[in-house]
C-alpha positions, 0 to 999 in steps of 0.5 A: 515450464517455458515462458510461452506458457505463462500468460501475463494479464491484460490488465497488468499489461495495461496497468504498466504501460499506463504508469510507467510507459516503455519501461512498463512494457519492457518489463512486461515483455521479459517477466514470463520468462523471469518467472520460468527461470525462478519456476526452475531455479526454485524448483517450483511447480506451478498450482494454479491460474496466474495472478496479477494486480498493478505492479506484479506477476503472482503464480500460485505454486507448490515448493520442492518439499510440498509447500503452497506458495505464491511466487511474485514478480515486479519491477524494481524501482531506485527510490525503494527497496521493496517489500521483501525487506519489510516481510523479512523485518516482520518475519510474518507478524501480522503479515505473510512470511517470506519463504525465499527473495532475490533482492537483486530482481525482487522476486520473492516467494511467499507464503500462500494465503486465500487470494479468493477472501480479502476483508471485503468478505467481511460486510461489518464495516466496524469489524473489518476495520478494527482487523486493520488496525489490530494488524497495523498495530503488530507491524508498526511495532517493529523499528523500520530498518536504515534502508526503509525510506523515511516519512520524514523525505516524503513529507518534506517533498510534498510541503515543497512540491504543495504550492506549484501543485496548488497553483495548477488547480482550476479552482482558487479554493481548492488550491488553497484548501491543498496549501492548507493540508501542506501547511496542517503537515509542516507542523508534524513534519519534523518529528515523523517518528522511525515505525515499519510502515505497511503504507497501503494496508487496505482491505484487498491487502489483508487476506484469510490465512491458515495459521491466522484469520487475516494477514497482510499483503503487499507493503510499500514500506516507510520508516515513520509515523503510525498515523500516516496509516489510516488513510487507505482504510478510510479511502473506500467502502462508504456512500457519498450521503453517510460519507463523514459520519462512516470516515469518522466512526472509522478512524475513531475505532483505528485511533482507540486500536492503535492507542494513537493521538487523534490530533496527530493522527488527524494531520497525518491523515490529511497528510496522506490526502495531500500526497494522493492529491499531488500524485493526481495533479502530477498525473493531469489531474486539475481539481481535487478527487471528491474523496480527498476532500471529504476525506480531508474534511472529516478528520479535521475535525478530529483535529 
């Protein structure tokens, strides 16, 4: 297959060029013909429609021995090493296996799951989110290997960074409600623990599979603390009105699964709303996402 066959997805296009500007678009312009290189080098045949989502290129496709698969290509980044890292340190432990990686361009071909049912499909929010946490608890049980940037780097960054990010707010409270999750998250900051983190686990990264019901997709893996993992499942899937009430029942039923500490994991959780905050500011953003508040809000309690 040639690279003018492959059909690279508007909305990845737009997606990197808005993150990540002319370095976006570079990559973008060479990544159809990096996927027919690997198309031939792996002997692979293309099965299916191109797929796509922020930061990667996936193309359903079929292995030399008959195997479904899914070939994903994205750009490297010098402050991480990866997923394919994580998917060979959980050898498919509640998570898609890894068939075949180059580590050098983070090309990786992984087992095929349903890319068409993700736990969206699964309207009992108390059911969806207890699979989160039965898979979260699988994959945090494995040590983080020594490449796998540390929790603890990301925390003392973002307590740094708080202030000046606080400053810059249009409104004085919500600058100081910020400098208080920075300084809720100094106090566990030194103790941020050395677990294989997925970092993203939310309901569009878990899909169906054959060998199990539900398996994980797409970490950004940390080595740290389990309690920096709850957030991006209680970031969606709620009304503004029942908001607190849907936070709190959530993350209830993910500290029970997870036999996590609730006070603990209540910092870390605000942890993770300081660091979505910080992104959003660094972004030109000048007041607070609503859901970062609510969400802040509601877990401290638990606190």
């Amino acid at each position: 297959m040639t690279a003018e066959e492959i059909v690279v997805p508007p909305a990845l296009v737009a997606a990197q060029v808005r993150f990540r500007g002319a370095a976006g678009r570079a990559w973008v312009d060479g990544v159809a013909r990096t996927a027919a290189e690997y198309l031939d080098r792996w002997r692979l045949r293309r099965d299916g429609p191109t797929r796509s989502g922020v930061a990667g290129l996936v193309l359903p496709v079929i292995t030399e021995d008959g195997t479904p698969a899914m070939l994903k290509l994205q750009d490297t980044d010098w402050e991480h090493p990866g997923e394919g890292l994580a998917l060979r340190t959980w050898a498919g432990d509640g998570a898609a296996h890894l068939l075949r990686e180059d580590p050098e361009t983070w090309t990786l071909l992984i087992e095929r799951l349903d890319p068409e049912r993700d736990l969206h499909s699964v309207r009992d929010d108390e059911a969806a989110v207890r699979v989160i946490a039965a898979l979260l608890n699988r994959l945090n049980a494995h040590t983080a290997p020594p490449e796998i940037p540390p929790l603890a780097d990301r925390a003392r960054k973002m307590i740094e960074d708080a202030p000046a990010i606080a400053a810059s707010l249009a409104d004085p409270a919500e600058g100081r409600l910020l400098q208080r999750w920075a300084d809720m998250l100094a106090e566990v900051a030194g103790e941020a623990g050395d677990r294989l983190l997925h970092w993203d686990l939310h309901y569009e990264n878990v899909l169906a599979a054959d060998r199990e019901p539900w398996l994980a997709i797409d970490p950004k893996p940390l080595a740290g603390d389990p309690g920096f993992e709850l957030h991006p499942a209680l970031w969606n899937r709620w009304d503004a009105a029942d908001a607190e009430r849907t936070i709190l029942r959530r993350f209830d039923v993910m500290v029970e699964v997870m036999g996590l500490d609730p006070a603990r994991a209540a910092v870390w959780t605000v942890g993770r709303s300081l660091q979505n905050s910080i992104w959003a500011v660094e972004d030109g953003d000048h007041v607070l996402d609503h859901q970062q508040v609510t969400i802040g809000a509601a877990v401290t309690r638990r606190g």
